[in-house]
N, C-alpha and C positions, 0 to 999 in steps of 0.2 A: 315269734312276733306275728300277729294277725297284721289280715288285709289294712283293716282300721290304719291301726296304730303305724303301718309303712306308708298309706299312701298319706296319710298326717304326718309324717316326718320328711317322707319325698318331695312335697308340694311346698313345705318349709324350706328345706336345702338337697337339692335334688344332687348336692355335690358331696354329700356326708358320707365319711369316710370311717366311721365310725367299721368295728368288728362286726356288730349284730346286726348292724344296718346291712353292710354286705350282702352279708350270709344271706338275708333274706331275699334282697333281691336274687341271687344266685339262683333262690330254691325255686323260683317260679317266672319261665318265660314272658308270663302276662305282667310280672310286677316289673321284668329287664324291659321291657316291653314301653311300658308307664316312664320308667325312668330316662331311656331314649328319648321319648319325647318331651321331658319336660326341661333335659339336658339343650337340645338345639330349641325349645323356647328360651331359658337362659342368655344362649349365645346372641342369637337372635335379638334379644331384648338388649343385650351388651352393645350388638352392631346400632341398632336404635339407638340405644343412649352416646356413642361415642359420635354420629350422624346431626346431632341434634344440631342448630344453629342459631345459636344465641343472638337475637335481634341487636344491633349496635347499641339500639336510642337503650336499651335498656341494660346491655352490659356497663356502659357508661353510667348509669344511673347508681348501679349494683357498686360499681366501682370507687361511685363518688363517697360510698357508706362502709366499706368495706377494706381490709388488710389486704394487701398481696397474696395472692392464693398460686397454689400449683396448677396444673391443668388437672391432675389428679384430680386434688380437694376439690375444685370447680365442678368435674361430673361429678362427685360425691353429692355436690348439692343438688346440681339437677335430679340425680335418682331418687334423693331425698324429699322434693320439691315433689315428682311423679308420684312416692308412694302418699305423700298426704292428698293428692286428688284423689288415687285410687281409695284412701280412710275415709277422705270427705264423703264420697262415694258410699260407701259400707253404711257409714254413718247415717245418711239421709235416707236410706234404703232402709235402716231398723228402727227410725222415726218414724215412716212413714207405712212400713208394717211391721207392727212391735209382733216378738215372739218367732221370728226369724232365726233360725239358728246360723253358726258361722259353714256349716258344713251346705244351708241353705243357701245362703249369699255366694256359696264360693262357683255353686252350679248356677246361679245365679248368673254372675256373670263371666262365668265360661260360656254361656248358650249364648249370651248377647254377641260377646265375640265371634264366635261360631255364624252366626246369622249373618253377621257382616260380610264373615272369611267366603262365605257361601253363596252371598246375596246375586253377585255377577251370575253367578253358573244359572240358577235358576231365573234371574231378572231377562238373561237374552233368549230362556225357553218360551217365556212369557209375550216376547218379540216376535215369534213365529206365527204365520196367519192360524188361527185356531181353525180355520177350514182345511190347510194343505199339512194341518198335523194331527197324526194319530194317537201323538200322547206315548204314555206308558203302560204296555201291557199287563193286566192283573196277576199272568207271571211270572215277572218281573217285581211286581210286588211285592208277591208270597215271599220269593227268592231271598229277596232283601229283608224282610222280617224274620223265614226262618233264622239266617245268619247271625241276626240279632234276638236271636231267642224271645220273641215273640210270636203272637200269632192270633188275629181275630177269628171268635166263634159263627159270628154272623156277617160276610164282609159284602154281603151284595149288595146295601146301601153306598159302602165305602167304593165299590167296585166300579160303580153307576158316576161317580164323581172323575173330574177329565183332568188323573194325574200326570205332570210334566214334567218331574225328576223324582229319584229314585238312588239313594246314596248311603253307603256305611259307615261312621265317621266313629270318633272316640269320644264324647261326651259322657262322664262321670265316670273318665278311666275302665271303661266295658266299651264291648261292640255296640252301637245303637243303631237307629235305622232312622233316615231324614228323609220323610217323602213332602213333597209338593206338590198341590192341587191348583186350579186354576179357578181362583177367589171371584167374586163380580166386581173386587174395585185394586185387585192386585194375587200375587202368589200366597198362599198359604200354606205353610209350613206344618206338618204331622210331624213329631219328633217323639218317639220310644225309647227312654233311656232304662237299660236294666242292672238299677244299682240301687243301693238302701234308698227305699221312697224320703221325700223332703216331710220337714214335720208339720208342712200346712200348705193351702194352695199358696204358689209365690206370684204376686204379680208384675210383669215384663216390666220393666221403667228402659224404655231407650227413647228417642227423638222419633226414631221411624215405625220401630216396629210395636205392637201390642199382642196381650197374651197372656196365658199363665202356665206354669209350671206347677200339675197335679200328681199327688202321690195315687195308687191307683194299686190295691197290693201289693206285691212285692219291687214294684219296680213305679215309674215317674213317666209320666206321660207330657208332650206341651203341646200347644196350641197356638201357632204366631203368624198372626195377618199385616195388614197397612192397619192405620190409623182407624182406618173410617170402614173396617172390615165387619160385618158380624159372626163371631165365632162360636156362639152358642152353642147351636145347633150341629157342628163338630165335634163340640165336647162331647155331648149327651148321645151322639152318633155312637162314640167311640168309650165311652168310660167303662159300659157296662159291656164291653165284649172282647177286651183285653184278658190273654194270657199268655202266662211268662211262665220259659221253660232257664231256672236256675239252678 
């Protein structure tokens, strides 16, 4: 079984007990690895969905239309009710950029997530007086990109700019590398991800954050500011001086 074909069946039912599914996981640390985590996202999601709390005015309402249910069938619906957000979701995202693939949308909105999960860490770097802080050393950098099997040819532009976090995280199932810069109207977000590039630029749809997700060689590059950020000139910094060691 290839990479493909397991992380497409792991992300489906990360609980398949299937023979060849096993095995595969077994054969490769990085794919036990994948499936740990997607195992306590599950759980995780389980403790969510069992947490929820159904507003009265509307249990009532639910009730006034509806047969006796179990508490069972009841989350059933709730999960049920979550995954058609999350369709509605998909949906409006391939309306709105047709030619999207599903392997597109899934990075998609793994990274939005992600931006969120991360937002605190880097928003209270952003808190510190930019005078009594020295940032992230260009060390530190390197450090964190070789890790993530990347590496700029030309980083003195890059270098020049007053980084404020510096983190390795799991986006698209590989090691990536999440740095943050200090934007003129909020934190800026550098994110290297080294996995099959998307099959077009994607662009970010959240409330807060803006951006895109570029295929860049072998590997996917993003870009994610505030609203009112100009990121241009970030792109075009960084497109043509990415290289990936896979």
């Amino acid at each position: 079984m290839d990479d493909l074909e397991f992380r497409t069946r792991a992300f489906s039912n990360p609980l398949d007990e299937q023979e060849d599914f096993r095995a595969a996981a077994d054969a490769s640390p990085e794919r036990r690895q994948l499936l740990g985590e997607l195992n306590e996202f599950e759980k995780d999601l389980q403790r969510t969905l069992m947490a929820v709390d159904i507003p009265g005015g509307l249990k009532r309402k639910l009730n006034q239309h509806a047969r006796p249910a179990s508490p069972l069938r009841s989350r059933r619906f709730l999960a049920l009710a979550a995954s058609l957000v999350v369709a509605t979701g998909l949906a409006l995202n391939l309306f709105l950029q047709p030619g999207l693939s599903a392997q597109d949308l899934a990075l998609h909105d793994e990274l939005v997530e992600h931006m969120h999960q991360e937002a605190p860490s880097f928003d209270n770097r952003m808190d510190i007086d930019i005078n009594n802080d020295s940032g992230i050393s260009w060390n530190e950098i390197e450090t964190i990109l070789a890790a993530a099997g990347t590496s700029l040819k030309t980083p003195e532009e890059l270098a020049a700019l007053h980084m404020i976090f510096a983190r390795l995280c799991g986006l698209g199932g590989s090691r990536s590398a999440h740095l943050v810069a200090r934007g003129e109207h909020g934190p800026i977000s550098i994110i290297f991800i080294r996995t099959a590039p998307v099959s077009r630029g994607v662009e970010l749809r959240d409330d807060r954050f803006q951006g895109r997700i570029i295929p860049v060689n072998e590997g996917n590059m993003a870009v994610i500011g505030e609203k009112n950020e100009p990121l241009d000139r970030y792109e075009s910094m960084l497109r043509d001086n990415i290289e990936w060691s896979i």
